[in-house]
C-alpha positions as CSV (number, residue, x, y, z in Angstrom):
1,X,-22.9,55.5,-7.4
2,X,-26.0,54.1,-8.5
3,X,-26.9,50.4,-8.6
4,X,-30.6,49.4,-10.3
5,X,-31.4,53.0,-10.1
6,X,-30.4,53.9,-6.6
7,X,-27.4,55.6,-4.7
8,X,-25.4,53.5,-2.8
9,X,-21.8,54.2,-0.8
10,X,-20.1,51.0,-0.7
11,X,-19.4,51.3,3.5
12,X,-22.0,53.4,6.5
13,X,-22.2,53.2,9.4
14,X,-24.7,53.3,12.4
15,X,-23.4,54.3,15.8
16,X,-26.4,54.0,17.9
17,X,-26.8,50.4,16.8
18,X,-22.8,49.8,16.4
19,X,-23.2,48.0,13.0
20,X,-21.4,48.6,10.3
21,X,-23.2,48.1,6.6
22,X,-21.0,47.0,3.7
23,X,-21.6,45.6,0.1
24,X,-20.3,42.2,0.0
25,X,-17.9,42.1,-2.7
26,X,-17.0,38.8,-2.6
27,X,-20.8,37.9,-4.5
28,X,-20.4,40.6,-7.1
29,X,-20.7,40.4,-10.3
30,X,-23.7,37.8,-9.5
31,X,-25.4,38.6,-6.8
32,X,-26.0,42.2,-4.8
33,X,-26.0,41.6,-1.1
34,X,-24.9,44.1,2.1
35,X,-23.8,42.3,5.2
36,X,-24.0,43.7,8.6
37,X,-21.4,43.5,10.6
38,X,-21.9,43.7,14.6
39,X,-18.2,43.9,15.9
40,X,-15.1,45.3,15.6
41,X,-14.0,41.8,15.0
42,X,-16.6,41.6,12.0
43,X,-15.6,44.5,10.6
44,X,-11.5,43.5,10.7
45,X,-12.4,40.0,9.4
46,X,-14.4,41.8,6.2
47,X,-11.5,43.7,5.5
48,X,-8.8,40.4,5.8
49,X,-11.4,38.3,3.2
50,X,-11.9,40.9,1.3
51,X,-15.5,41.2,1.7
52,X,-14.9,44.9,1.1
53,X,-11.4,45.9,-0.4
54,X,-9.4,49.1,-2.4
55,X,-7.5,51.3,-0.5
56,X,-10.5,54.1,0.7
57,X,-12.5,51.4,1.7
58,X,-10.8,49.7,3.6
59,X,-9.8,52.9,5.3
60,X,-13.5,54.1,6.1
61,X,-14.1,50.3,7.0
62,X,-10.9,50.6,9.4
63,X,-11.9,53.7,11.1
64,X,-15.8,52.1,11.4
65,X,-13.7,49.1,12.8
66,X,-12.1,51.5,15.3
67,X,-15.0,53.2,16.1
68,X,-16.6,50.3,17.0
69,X,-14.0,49.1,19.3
70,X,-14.6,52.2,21.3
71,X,-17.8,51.6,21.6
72,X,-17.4,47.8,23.0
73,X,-15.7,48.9,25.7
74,X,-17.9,50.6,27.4
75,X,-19.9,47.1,27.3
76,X,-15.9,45.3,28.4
77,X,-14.0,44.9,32.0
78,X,-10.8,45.2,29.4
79,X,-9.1,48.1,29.5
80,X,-6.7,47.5,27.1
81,X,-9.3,46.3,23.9
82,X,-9.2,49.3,22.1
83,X,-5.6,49.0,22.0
84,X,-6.2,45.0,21.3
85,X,-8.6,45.7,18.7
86,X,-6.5,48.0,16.8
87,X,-3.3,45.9,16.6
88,X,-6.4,43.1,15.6
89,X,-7.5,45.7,12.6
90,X,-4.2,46.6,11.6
91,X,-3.2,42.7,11.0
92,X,-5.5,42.6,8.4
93,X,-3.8,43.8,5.1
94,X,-0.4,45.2,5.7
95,X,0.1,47.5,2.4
96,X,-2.9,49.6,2.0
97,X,-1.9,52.9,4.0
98,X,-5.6,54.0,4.2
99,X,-6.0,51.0,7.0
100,X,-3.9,52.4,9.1
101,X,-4.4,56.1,8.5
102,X,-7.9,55.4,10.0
103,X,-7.0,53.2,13.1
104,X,-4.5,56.1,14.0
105,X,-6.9,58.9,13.9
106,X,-9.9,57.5,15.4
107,X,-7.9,56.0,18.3
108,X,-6.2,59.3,18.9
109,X,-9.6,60.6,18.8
110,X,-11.5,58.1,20.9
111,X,-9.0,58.0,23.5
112,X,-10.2,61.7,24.4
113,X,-14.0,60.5,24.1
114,X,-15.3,57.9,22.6
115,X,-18.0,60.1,21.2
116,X,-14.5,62.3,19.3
117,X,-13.7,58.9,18.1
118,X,-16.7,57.9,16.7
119,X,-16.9,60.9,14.9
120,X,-13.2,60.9,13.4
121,X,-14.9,57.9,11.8
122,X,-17.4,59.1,10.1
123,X,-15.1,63.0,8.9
124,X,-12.5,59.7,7.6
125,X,-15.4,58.5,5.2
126,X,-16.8,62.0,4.4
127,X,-13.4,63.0,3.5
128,X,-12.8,59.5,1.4
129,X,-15.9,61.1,-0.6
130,X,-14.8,64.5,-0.9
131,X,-11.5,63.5,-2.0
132,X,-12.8,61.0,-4.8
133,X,-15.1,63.6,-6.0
134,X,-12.5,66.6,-6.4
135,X,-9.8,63.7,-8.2
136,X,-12.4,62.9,-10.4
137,X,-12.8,66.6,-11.9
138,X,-9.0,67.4,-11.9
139,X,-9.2,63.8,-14.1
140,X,-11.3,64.7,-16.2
141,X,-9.2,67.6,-17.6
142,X,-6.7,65.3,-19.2
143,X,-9.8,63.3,-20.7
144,X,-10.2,64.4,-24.0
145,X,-13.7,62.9,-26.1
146,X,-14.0,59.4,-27.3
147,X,-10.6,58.5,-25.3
148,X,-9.4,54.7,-25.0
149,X,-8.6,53.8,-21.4
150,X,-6.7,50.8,-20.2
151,X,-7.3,50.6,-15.9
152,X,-6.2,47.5,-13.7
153,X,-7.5,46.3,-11.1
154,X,-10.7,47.7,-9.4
155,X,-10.4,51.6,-8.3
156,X,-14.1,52.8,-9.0
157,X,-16.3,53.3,-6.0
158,X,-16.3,50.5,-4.6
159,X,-12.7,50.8,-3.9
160,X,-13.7,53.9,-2.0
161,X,-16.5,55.2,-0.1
162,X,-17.9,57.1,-3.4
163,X,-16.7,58.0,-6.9
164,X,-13.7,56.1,-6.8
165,X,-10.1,57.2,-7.5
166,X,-8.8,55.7,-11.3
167,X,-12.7,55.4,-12.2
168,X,-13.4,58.6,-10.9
169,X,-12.5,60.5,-13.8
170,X,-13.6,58.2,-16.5
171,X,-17.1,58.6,-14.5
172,X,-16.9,62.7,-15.3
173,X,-16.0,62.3,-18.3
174,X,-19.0,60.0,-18.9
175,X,-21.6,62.8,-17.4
176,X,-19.7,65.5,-19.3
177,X,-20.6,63.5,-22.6
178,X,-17.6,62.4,-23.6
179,X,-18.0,59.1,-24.1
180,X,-15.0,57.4,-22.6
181,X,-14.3,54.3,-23.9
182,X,-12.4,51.6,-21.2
183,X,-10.2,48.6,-21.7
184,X,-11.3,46.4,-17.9
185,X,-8.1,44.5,-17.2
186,X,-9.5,41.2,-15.6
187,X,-7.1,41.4,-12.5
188,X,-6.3,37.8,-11.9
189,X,-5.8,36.0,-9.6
190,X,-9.2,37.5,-7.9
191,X,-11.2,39.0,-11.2
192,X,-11.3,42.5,-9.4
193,X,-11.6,44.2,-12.8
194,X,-13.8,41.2,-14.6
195,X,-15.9,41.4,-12.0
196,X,-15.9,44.4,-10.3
197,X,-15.0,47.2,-12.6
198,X,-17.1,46.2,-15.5
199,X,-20.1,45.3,-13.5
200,X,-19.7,49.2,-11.5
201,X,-19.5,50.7,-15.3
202,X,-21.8,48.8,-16.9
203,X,-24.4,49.7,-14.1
204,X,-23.5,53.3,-14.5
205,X,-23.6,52.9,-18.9
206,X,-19.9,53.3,-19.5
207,X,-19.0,51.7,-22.8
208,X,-15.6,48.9,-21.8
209,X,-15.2,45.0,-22.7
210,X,-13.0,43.4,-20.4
211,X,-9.7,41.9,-22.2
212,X,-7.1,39.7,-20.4
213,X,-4.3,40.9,-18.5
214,X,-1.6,39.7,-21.0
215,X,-3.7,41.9,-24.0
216,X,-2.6,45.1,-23.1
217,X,0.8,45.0,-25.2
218,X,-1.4,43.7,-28.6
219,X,-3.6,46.7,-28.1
220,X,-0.9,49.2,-27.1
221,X,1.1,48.1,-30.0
222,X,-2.0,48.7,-32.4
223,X,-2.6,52.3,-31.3
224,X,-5.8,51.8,-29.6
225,X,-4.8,52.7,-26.1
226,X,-4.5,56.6,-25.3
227,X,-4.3,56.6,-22.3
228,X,-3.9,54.0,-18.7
229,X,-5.1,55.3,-15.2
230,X,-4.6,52.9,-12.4
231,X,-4.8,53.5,-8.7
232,X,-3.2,53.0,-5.5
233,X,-2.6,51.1,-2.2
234,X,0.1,53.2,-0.9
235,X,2.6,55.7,-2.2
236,X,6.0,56.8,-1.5
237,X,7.1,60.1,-0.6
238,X,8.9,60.0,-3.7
239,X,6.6,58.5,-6.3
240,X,7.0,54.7,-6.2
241,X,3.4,53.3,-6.0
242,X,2.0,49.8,-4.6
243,X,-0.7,48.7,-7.0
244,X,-2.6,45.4,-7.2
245,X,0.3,43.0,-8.9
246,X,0.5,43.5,-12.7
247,X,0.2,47.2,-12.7
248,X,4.5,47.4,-12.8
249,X,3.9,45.6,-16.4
250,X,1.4,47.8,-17.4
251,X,3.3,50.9,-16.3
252,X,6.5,49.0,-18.6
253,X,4.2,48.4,-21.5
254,X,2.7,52.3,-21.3
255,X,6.4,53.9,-21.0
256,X,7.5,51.6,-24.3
257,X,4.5,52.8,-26.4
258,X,5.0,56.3,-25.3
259,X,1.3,56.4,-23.7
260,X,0.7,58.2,-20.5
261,X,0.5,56.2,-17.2
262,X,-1.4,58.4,-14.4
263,X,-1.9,56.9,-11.1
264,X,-5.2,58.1,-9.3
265,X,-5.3,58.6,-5.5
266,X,-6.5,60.9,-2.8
267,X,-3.8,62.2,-0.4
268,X,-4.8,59.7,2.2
269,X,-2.6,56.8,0.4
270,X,0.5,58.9,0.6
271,X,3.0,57.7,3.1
272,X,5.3,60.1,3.6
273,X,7.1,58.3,6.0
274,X,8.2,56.2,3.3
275,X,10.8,57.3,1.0
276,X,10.5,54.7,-1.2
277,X,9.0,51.5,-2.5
278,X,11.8,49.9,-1.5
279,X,10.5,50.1,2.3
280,X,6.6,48.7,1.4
281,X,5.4,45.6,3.1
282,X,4.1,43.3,-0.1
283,X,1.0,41.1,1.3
284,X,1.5,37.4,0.2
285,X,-2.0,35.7,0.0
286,X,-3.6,32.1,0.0
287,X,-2.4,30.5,-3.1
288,X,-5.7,29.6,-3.4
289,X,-6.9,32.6,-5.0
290,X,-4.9,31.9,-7.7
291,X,-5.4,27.7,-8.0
292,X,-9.9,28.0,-7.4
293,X,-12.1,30.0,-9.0
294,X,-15.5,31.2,-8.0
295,X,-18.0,31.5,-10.3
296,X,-22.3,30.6,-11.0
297,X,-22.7,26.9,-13.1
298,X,-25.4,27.1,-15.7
299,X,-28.2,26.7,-12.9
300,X,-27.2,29.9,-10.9
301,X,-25.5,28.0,-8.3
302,X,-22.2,29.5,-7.1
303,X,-19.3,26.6,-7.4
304,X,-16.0,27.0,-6.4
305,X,-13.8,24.7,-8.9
306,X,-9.6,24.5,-9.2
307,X,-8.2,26.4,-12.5
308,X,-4.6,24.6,-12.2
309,X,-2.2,21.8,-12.0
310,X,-3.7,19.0,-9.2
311,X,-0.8,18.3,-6.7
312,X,0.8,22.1,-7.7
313,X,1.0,25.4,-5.2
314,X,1.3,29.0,-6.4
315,X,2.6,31.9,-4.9
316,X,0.9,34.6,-5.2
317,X,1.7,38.5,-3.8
318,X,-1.0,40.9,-3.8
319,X,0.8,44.3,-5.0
320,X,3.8,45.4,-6.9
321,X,5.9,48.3,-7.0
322,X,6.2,51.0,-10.2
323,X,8.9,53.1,-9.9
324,X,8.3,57.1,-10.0
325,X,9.8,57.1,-13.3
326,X,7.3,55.2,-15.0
327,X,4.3,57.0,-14.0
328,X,3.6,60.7,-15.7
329,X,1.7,62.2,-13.1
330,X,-0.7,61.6,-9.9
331,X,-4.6,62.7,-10.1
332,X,-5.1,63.7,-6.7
333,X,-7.8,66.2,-5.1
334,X,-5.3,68.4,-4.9
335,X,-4.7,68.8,-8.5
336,X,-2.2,66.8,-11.1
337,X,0.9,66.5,-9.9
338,X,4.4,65.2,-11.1
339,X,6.0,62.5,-8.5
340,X,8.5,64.8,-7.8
341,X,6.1,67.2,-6.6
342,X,4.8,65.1,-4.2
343,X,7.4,65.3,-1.5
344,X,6.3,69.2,-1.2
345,X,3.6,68.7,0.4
346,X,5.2,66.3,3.2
């Protein structure tokens, strides 16, 4: 995607120097900055604080991670660090199925050749983009001109490598002319969509205003949503989708109104090893995230200030679960599908 007029993928790597290059989401909306990261154990620690995060990039971050790794130890006495290192990646965040997708094939990979491992890597983050791309134009079919979309959470390209998954089609539909227009769920506890969402589509000149996450009924129950597209962290074999925590409600909210609720994701998220969301691991973060908030005082300067109760703690999971039966059908590069059409291609 583009950012002040030039193309940028949100992860790349460089193997002859081992370092891996990623936009440091944690200072968006305010400040544009990439980090380089020297280690495996840089890499991992980006992906736990969420210095990059959404499911494809984590996964191309992973498999970087991984790659890495291989490439330490030929540098290491320590036989046993790839093995280390990839228990150490995996640790990171437990629901996104991308993660450990990527660890999986680039150590199977590397433990032929490191050179086989390192590029596994790099086919893991071409195939993030390829993937994205093709979603995005079977999307953009069911987009139909001047179409209100509500989306949670942050699932445009900087959630993957490129394109993005739930953006992905609202980005089509943009260069087709369609003029899309898109409701930007703020995403507490961390602002993914205030922040990240509406800064990716207002650099990119996709019309949206960002509303709070307890709006969507009010504007559901006037008529002016068509249509809500959301993405994934991991799916079931039969449907059931983790999402970043208030996509359930929205999925409730969409099903009462009788608007369609699509869930946009490359193949890649789907675990078929899980039947259903009853089986996902649900990542409990810092309560932090939800008691502090980041943001720039009126000389520019970032401050970090508590939001909440002195003396009180929060609790505060990372994903939920939305049933199958809430969700109409799954944008995927393979096509649209119906959940139930998902376990045929176990």
């Amino acid at each position: 995607m583009i950012v002040q007029g030039k193309h940028y993928k949100t992860v790349w790597f460089e193997s002859a120097s081992n370092i891996v290059y990623m936009i440091d989401q944690t200072q968006l909306p305010f400040k544009f900055e990439i980090v380089e990261l020297h280690s495996f154990e840089e890499t991992a620690e980006a992906i736990r604080n969420m210095t990059v995060r959404g499911a494809g990039a984590i996964g191309a971050s992973a498999a970087f991670a991984m790659a890495q790794a291989f490439i330490q130890s030929k540098k290491s006495s320590a036989s046993d660090l790839v093995w280390e290192a990839r228990k150490f990646i995996e640790a990171t965040r437990p629901t996104a199925v991308n993660l450990f997708y990527a660890t999986q094939k680039v150590f199977d990979a590397g433990i032929k050749s490191i050179d086989e491992g390192v590029e596994m890597a790099f086919a893991i983050a071409h195939e993030d983009e390829d993937f994205c791309k093709a979603l995005g134009e079977h999307g953009n079919t069911l987009i139909k001109p001047q179409q209100r979309i509500l989306t949670h959470c942050n699932a445009g390209w900087l959630a993957f490598v490129d394109y993005g998954s739930a953006i992905s089609p609202i980005y089509a539909a943009h260069r087709d002319g369609k003029k899309p227009f898109v409701y930007v769920d703020e995403t507490r506890p961390r602002g993914q969509g205030a922040r990240l969402t509406a800064w990716e589509l207002n650099e990119n000149g996709v019309e949206h205003r960002i509303i709070a996450d307890n709006a969507a009924a009010y504007y559901m129950s006037k008529g002016m949503i068509d249509m809500v597209i959301t993405g994934a962290d991991r799916i079931a074999s039969n449907g059931d989708t983790a999402n970043k925590i208030g996509t359930l409600e929205k999925a409730i909210l969409a099903k009462e109104f009788n608007i369609p609720f699509y869930v946009a994701a490359p193949f890649s998220t789907i675990d078929f090893d899980s039947k259903s969301g009853a089986s996902f691991n649900i990542e409990e973060r810092s309560d932090e995230e939800l008691l502090y908030h980041d943001g720039l005082d009126e000389q520019g300067v970032k401050r970090t200030i508590r939001m909440a109760s002195p003396g009180s703690l929060g609790l505060n999971p990372a994903f939920d679960v939305t049933p199958h039966n809430y969700i109409k059908g799954f944008i995927t590069n393979k096509g649209i599908l119906a959940p139930s059409q998902i376990i045929k291609f176990e």
